[in-house]
C-alpha positions in Angstrom: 158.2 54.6 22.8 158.9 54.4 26.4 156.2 53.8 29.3 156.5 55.8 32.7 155.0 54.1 35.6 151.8 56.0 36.8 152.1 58.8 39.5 151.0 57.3 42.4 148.0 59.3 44.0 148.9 62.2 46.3 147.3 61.9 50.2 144.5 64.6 50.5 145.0 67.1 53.2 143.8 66.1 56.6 141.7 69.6 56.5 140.0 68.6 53.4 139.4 64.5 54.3 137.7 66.4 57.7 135.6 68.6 55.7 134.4 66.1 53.4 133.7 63.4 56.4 131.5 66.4 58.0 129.4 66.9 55.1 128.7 63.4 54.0 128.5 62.3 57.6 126.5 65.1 58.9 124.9 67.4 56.1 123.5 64.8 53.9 120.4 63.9 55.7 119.7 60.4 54.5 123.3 59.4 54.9 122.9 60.6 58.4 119.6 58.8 59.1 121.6 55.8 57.9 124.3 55.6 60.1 126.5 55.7 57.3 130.0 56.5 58.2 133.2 57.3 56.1 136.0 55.3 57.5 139.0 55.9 55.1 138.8 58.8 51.9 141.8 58.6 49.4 142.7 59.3 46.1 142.2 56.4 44.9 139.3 54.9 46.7 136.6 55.5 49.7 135.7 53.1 52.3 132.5 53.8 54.0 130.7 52.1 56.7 127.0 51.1 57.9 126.3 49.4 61.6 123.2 47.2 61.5 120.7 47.9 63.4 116.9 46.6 63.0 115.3 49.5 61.5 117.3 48.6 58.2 116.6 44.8 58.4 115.4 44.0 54.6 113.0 41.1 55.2 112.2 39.5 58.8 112.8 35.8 58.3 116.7 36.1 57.0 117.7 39.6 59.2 119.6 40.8 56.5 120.4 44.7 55.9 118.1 45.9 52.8 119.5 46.0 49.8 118.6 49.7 49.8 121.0 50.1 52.4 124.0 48.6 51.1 122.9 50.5 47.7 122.9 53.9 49.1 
């Protein structure tokens, strides 16, 4: 029995990362009331982004982003 290396993922079409950056970025309302940004969409993984800003502090004394946040 021999084993093959796996196929390495295939890039996505800049067309199709653009289209999918619009929607989440822009469409999805919450996403957009967020901040949240996608900063890198691939086969094989998604890096996404959220700026603090004190609207989504989670409690006062430690200024930390809510755990909602970082959830979503």
């Amino acid at each position: 029995m021999s084993k093959h290396p796996p196929t390495p993922p295939q890039p996505f079409e800049a067309e199709f990362v653009d289209g999918v950056r619009h929607i989440f970025e822009e469409r999805i309302v919450f996403n957009k009331l967020l901040g949240l940004k996608l900063i890198d969409v691939a086969a094989d993984h998604v890096l996404g982004r959220v700026d603090m800003r004190p609207e989504l502090v989670g409690h006062f004394s430690y200024n930390r982003m809510h755990g909602g946040v970082i959830s979503a």
